[in-house]
N, C-alpha and C positions, 0 to 999 in steps of 0.2 A: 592403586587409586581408582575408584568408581566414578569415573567422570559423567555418568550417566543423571545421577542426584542433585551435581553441582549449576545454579542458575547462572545464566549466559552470562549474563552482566556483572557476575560477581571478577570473569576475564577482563573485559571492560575495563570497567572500575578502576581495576590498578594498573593496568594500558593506561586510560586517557589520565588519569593522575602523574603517571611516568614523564607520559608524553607534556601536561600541563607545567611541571615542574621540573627541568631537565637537571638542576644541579642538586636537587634531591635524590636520594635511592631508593626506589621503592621495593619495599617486597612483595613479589607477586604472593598472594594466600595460597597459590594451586603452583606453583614452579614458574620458571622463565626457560623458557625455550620454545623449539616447534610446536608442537604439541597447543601450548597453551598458546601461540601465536596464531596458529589455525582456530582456536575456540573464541579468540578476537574477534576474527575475520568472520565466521557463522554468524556472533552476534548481531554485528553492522550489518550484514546481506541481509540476516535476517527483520531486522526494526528497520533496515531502508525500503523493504519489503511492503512490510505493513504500512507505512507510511506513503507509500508510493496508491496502494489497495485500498484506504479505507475509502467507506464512503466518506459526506461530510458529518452526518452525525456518529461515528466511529471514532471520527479522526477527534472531535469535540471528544467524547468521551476519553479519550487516550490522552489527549492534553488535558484534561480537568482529575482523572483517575486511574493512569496511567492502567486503564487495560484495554485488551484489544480481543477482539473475536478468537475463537475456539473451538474448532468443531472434532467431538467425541464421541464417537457411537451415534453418529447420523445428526448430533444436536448439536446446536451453533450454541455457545455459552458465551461467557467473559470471565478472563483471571489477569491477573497482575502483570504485567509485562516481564517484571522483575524476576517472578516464580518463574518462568518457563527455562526448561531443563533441555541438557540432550536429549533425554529419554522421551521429552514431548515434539522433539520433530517429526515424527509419523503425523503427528496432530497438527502442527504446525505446516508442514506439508499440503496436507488436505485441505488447511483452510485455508493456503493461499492459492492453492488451484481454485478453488470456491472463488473465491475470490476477485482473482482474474475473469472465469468467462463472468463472473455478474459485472464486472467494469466494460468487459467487451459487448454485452447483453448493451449494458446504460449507453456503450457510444457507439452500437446499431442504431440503437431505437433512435438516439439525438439525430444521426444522420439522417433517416428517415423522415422525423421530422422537419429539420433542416430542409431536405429534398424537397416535400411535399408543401413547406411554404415559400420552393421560389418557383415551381411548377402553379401556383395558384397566384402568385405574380406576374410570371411569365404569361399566363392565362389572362389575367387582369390588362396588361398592354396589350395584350391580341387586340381583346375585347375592344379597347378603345380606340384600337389604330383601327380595326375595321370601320366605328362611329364614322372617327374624323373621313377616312375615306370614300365612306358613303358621303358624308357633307361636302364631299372637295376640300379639306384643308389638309389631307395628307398627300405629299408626294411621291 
């Protein structure tokens, strides 16, 4: 079997239908066993991934058109959620390292930001306690 071709979710699918249905039998399309219990598990890792990553206009896009970033030969694309294959985790890889430092990037800069407006606060009470104590009403 070329498990390479096969899309993630096509594991899924007949998991979460097993799981939804328990006194049905479901056929798995690809086998039941390890194998195909481990290509469950990637999938989940993988979509709790993205979902965990996206920005907010990604994550819009992935709820409205269920696709999600891709980056392939240095170029960030978009494809189906659905399409993505074993064969595209080197890609799928990449773009969740991507991914990551740009979330790490976004909650630098916030902290910074953060920082720099209670530093301009903190600065702002200086400011005023010195007023009051030049007037005498600070003790």
């Amino acid at each position: 079997m070329d498990w390479t071709k096969i899309p993630l979710v096509d594991f899924f699918e007949a998991f979460a239908n097993r799981e939804e249905r328990p006194g049905l039998l479901t056929a798995y399309p690809h086998g039941d066993g390890v194998p195909q219990r481990l290509m469950v598990r990637i999938q989940v890792d993988v979509e709790d991934a993205y979902e965990n990553l996206l920005s907010y206009e990604d994550g819009e896009r992935f709820r409205t058109t269920d696709e999600v970033p891709v980056i392939r030969d240095g170029r960030r694309g978009y494809e189906p959620f659905d399409s993505l294959t074993l064969a595209d985790l080197p890609a799928i890889l990449d773009t969740l390292a991507v991914m990551d430092e740009e979330a790490k990037a976004m909650g630098a800069e916030e902290a910074a930001r953060l920082d720099a407006e209670r530093k301009r606060r903190r600065n702002a009470r200086t400011r005023e306690r010195r007023k009051l104590k030049k007037l005498g009403e600070w003790e």
